[in-house]
VEXDREN-2710 file (C-alpha; in Angstrom, 1 decimal):
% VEXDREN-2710
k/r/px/py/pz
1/UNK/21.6/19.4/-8.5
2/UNK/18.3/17.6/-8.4
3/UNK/17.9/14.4/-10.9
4/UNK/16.3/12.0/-9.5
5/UNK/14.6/8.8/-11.4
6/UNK/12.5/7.0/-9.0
7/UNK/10.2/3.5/-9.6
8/UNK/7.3/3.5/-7.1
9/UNK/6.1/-0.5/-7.2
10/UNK/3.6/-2.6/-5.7
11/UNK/0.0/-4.3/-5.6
12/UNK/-2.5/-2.1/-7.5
13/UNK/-4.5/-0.3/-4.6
14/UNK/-1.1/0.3/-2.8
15/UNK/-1.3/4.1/-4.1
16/UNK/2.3/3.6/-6.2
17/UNK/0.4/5.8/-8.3
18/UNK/-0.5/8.4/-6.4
19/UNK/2.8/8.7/-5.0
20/UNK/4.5/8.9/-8.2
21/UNK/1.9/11.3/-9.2
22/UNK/2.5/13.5/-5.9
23/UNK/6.1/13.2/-6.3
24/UNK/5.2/14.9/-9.9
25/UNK/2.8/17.7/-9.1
26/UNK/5.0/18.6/-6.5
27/UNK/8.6/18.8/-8.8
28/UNK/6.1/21.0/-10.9
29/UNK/5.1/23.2/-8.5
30/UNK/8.6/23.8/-7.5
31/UNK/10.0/24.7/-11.0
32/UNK/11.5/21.7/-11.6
33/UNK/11.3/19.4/-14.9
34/UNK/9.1/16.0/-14.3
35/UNK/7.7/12.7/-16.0
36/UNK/5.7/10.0/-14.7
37/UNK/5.3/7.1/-16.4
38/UNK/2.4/4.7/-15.2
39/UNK/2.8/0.8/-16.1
40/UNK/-0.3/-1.7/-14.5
41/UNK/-0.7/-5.3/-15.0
42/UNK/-3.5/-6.3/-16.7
43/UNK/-5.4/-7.4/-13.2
44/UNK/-5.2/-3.4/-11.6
45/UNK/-6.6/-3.6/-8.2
46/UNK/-4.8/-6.2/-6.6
47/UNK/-2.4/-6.6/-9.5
48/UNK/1.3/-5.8/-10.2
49/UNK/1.3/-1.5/-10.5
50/UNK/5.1/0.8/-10.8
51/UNK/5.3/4.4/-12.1
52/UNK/8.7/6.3/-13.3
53/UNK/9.6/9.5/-12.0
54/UNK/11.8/11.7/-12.9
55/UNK/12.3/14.6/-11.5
56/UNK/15.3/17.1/-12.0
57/UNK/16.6/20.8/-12.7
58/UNK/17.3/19.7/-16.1
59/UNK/15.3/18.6/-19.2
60/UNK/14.3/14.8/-19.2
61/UNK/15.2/12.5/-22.6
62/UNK/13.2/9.8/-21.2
63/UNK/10.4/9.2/-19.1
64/UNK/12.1/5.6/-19.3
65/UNK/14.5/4.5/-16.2
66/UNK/16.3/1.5/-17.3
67/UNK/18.8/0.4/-15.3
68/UNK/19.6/3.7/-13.8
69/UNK/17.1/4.1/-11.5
70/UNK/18.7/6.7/-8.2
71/UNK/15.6/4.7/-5.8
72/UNK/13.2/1.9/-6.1
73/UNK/10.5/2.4/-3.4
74/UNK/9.3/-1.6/-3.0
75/UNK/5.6/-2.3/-1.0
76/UNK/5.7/-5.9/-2.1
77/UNK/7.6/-8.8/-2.3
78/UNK/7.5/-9.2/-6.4
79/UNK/8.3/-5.9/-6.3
80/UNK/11.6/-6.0/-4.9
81/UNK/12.5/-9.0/-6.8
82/UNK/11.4/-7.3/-10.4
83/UNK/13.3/-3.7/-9.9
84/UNK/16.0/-5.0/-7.5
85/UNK/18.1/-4.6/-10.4
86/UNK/16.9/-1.4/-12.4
87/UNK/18.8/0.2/-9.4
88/UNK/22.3/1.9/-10.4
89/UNK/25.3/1.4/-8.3
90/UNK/24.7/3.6/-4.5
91/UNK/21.3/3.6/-4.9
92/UNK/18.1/3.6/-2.7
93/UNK/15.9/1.0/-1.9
94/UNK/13.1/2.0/0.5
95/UNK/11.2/-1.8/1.7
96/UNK/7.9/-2.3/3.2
97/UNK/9.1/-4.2/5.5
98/UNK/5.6/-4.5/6.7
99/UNK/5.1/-7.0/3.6
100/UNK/8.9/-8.0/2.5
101/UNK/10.5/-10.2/5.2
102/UNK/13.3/-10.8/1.9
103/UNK/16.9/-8.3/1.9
104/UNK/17.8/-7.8/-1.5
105/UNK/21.1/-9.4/-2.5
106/UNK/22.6/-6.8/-4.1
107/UNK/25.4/-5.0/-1.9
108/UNK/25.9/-2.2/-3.7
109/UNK/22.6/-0.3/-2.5
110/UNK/21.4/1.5/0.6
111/UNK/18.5/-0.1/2.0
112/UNK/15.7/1.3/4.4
113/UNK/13.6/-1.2/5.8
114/UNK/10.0/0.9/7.0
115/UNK/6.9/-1.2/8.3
116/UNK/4.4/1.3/6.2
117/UNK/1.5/-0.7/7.2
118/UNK/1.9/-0.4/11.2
119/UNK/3.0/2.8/10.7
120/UNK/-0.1/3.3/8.6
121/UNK/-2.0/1.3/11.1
122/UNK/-0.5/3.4/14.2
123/UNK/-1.4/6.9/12.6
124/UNK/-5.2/5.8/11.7
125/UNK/-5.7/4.6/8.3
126/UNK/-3.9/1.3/6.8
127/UNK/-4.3/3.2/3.4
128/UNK/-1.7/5.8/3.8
129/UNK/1.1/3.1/4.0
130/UNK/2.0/4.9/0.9
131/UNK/2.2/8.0/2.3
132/UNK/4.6/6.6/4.8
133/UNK/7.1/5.1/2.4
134/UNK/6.8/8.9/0.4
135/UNK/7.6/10.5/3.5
136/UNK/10.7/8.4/4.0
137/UNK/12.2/8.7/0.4
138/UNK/11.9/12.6/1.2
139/UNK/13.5/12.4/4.1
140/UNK/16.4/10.7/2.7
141/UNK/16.4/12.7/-0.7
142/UNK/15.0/15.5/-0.2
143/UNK/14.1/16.3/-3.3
144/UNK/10.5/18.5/-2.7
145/UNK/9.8/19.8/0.1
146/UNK/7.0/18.2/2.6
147/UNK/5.0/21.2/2.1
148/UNK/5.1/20.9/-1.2
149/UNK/3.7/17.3/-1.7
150/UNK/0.6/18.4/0.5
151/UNK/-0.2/21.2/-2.0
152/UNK/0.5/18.8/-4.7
153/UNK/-2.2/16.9/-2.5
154/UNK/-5.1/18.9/-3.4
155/UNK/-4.3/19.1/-7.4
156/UNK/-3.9/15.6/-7.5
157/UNK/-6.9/14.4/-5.3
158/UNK/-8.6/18.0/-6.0
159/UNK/-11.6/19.6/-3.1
160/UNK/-13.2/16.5/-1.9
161/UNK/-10.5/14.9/-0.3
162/UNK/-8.7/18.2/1.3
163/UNK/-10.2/16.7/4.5
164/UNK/-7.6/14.1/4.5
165/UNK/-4.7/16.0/4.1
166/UNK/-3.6/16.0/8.3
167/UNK/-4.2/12.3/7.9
168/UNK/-1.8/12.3/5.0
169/UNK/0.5/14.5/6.7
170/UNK/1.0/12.6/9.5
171/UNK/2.2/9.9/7.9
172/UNK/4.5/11.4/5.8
173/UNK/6.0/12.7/9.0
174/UNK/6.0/9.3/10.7
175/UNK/7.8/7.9/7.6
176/UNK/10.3/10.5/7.5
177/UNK/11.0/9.9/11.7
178/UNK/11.1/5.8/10.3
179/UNK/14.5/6.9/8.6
180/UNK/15.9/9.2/11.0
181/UNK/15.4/5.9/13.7
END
């Protein structure tokens, strides 16, 4: 049974949003119940940026996740060190590693340590470090399929950026191969 609650968190221009937003479309296309809950700091680009998602087989109380969090994907230092502890007990942390040299303290977790912005750099674009960490967390989770976030691509992004979705592809699968590593 599928109920994740996930906090996607970072610099604004990281795309957090957009991945929580794929993450979304895609639990919506596959018939699942979703909510995505945006938060920015006041600065956006360049500032502090998370979203919740939920997404589950059964209805959501609360697009809320307080201290119950199932993963915390992290692309920058305060990051880490602000949701560290929204995580429940045997949760996932996925780290950009790329950015985050820190380990969280908590030993309770699982941590993935994935250099999205190599990997980013290595596939073609720095700006689908995102992309990377999103095809990690569904690697581990599985909780849409990859095929599913691509065709939550073009409702998200809509015509005029369908020419980036082998870009965005790719580095979903080289996150994903990050994990299995």
């Amino acid at each position: 049974m599928t109920n994740e609650r996930i906090i996607c968190a970072g610099f604004g221009g990281q795309g957090v949003m957009s991945m929580g937003q794929l993450l979304s479309y895609a639990g919506m296309i596959e018939g699942k119940h979703v909510s995505w809950l945006p938060s920015y700091g006041p600065e956006m680009r360049g500032g502090t940026a998370n979203c919740n998602v939920t997404v589950s087989d059964t209805p959501i109380g609360s697009p809320i996740i307080a201290k119950n969090a199932t993963a915390a994907v992290v692309m920058n230092l305060p990051s880490l060190i602000k949701f560290e502890s929204e995580l429940q007990k045997d949760g996932i942390m996925l780290i950009n590693s790329s950015l985050i040299e820190k380990k969280p303290e908590r030993d309770d977790i699982k941590t993935y340590y994935i250099p999205a912005n190599e990997i980013a750099g290595e596939v073609g674009n720095g700006k689908v470090a995102n992309m990377v960490m999103l095809g990690a967390y569904l690697e581990i989770t599985n909780v849409v399929k990859f095929e599913t976030i691509l065709e939550a691509f073009k409702k998200v992004f809509g015509p005029s950026k369908e020419h980036l979705i082998p870009l965005n592809q790719e580095a979903l699968k080289k996150g994903a191969e990050a994990v299995k590593a």
